[in-house]
N, C-alpha and C positions, 0 to 999 in steps of 0.2 A: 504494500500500500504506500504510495507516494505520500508526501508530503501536501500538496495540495488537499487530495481527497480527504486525507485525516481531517483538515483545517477546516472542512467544508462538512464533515461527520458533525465535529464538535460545533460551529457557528448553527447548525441544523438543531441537531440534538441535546445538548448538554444541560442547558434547561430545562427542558422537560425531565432531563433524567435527575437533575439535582432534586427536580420537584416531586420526583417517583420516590427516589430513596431520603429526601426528607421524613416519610413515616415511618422509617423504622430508624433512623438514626440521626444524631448528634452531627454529624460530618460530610455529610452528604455534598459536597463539593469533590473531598477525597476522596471519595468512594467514586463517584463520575471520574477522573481523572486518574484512578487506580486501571480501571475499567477499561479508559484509550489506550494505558501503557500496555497493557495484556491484549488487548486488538493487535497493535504495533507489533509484537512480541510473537506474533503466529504467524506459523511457515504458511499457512494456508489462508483464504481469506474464509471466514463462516457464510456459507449458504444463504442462511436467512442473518442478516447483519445488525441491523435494527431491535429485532427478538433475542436476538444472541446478548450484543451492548445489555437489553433490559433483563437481561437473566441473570447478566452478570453482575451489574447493577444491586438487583434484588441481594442477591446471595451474599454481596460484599455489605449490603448496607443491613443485614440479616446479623452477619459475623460483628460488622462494627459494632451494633448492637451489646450485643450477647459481648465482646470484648469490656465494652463498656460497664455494663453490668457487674460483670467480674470484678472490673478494677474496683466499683465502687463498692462490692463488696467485703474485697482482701483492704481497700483503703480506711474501711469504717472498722472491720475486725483490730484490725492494726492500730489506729486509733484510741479503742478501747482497751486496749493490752498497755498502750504508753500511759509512761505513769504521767500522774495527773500535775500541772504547775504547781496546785496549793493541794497538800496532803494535810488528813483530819488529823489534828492532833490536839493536845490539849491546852492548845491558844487559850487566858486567861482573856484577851479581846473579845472572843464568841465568832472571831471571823468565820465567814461559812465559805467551805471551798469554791463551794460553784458559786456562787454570786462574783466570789475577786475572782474565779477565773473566766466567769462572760465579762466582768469590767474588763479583766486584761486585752482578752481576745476584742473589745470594742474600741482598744484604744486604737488610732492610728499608724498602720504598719510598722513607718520609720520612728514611732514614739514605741512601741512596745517593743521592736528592737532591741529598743537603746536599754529598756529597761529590765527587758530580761538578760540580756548580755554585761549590765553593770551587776544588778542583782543574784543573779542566778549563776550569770557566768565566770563571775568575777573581775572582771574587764574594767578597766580603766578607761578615763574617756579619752584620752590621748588613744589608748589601743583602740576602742569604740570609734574614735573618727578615723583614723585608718581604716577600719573595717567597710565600714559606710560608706567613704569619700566625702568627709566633710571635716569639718574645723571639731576641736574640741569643746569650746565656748558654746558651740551649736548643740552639739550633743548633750552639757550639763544644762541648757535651756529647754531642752525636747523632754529629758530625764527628771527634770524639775516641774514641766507642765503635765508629766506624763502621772508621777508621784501625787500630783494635785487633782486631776481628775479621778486617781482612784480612790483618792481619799474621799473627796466628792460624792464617788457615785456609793459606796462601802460603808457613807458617814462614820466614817476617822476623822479624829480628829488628829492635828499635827503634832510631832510630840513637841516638848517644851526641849528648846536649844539652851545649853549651857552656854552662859555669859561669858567674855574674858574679861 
């Protein structure tokens, strides 16, 4: 198959086929586009072409599917086996794990970052703004806002700073 004709398959086709394998998957671009590379890929051209393209079509956006599924399966099991940010123990505060852990999870990507990598990870913000690509000043201001909305949303209060 030439190069033209392929151009002239997919300008024809590929819509429709995105819009066929839209109901059974997530990707349905890839899956059309998997589809012409395996046309390409055959010594032979298929008989009926059009029927062929939608079978295969089907099949792939069947598999993507079912792929998909899986992940999201092995992804959530997985998930729930990792241990959790805030573990119950016998916090004198009453902190409840899941509540600071949707705070956390709500705070903004490059803020929760920062603060689990000072926090958790032990990271300095000099190391934390390497990490990132940003200044250190930025990172104790993100770490700073970041601390203050959880105490916000957790109603903590801040503790009291020793004076010099």
């Amino acid at each position: 198959m030439g190069p033209d004709e392929l151009a002239e398959l997919v300008d024809r086709h590929s819509a429709a086929l995105v819009l066929y394998a839209r109901q059974w998957c997530g990707c349905p671009e890839d899956v059309v586009q998997t589809a012409f590379l395996k046309l390409v890929r055959l010594r032979a051209r298929p008989d009926n072409l059009v029927p062929w393209l939608y079978r295969v079509v089907r099949n792939g956006a069947i598999d993507a599917s079912r792929a998909a599924r899986r992940r999201q399966k092995y992804e959530a099991a997985a998930a729930d086996r990792a241990d959790p940010w805030f573990s119950p123990s016998d916090d004198p505060t009453g902190l409840d794990a899941r509540t600071a852990t949707a705070a956390l999870a709500d705070l903004p990507a490059e803020t929760r970052e920062i603060v689990v990598a000072h926090l958790w990870g032990g990271l300095t913000f000099e190391q934390i703004a390497q990490t990132v690509g940003s200044s250190a000043a930025t990172c104790y201001r993100r770490y700073a806002a970041g601390l203050a909305t959880l105490r916000q949303k957790l109603g903590a209060e801040c503790p009291a700073t020793p004076t010099r």
